[in-house]
C-alpha positions in Angstrom: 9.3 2.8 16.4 11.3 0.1 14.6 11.9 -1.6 11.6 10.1 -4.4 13.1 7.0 -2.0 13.4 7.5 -0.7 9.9 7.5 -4.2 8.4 4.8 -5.0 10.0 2.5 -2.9 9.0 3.8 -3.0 5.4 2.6 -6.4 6.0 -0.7 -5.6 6.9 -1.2 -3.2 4.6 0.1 -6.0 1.4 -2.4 -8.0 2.9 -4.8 -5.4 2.8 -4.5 -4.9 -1.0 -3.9 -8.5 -1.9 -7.2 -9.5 -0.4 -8.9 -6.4 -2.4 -7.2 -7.7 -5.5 -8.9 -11.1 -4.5 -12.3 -9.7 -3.9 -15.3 -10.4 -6.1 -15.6 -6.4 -6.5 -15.4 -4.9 -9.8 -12.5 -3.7 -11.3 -13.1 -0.4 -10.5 -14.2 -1.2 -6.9 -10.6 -2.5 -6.6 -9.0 0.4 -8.0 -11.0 2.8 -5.7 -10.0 0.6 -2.8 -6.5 0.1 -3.5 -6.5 3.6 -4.3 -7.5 5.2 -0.8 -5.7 2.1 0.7 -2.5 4.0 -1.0 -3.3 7.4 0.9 -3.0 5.4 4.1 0.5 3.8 3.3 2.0 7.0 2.3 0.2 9.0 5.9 2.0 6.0 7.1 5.2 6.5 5.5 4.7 10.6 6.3 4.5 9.3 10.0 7.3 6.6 9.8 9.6 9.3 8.4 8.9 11.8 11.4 9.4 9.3 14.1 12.7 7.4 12.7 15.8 9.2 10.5 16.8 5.6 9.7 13.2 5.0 8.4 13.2 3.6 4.8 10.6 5.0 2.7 11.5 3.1 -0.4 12.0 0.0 1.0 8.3 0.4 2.9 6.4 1.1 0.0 7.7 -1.4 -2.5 7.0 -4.2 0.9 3.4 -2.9 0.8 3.0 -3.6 -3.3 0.0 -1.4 -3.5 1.2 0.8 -6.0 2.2 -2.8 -8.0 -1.9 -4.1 -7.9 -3.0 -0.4 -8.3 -0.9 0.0 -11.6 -2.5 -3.0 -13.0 -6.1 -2.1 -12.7 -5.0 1.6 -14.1 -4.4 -1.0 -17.2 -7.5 -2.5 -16.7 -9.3 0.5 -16.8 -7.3 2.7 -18.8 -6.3 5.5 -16.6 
């Protein structure tokens, strides 16, 4: 795989969360979502990593920002 595959589906993935963040669900709807949509990005990453040496983790998980909308409902809801 290539960085092109890995930004895409950091892509997807941001998209993913943005349009859970965006939903009419409750607050803690949205954290449980974003929350298991977090497990996939890191299997992701776990694969990523295994496949390419030159594989970024850091740079792949800040492109997805889930951990960014997930911290904010961890406010919300005082985790």
């Amino acid at each position: 795989m290539t960085k092109k595959h890995f930004i895409m589906t950091a892509n997807v993935l941001r998209n993913r969360a943005k349009a859970i963040k965006n939903s009419g669900a409750s607050d803690k709807e949205k954290h449980y979502a974003l929350f298991e949509l977090r497990s996939v990005m890191y299997h992701f990453s776990e694969l990523f990593s295994q496949e390419n040496s030159r594989f970024d983790e850091i740079a792949f998980l800040e492109a997805c920002k889930i951990e960014k909308y997930l911290k904010e409902y961890n406010i919300l809801l005082e985790i």
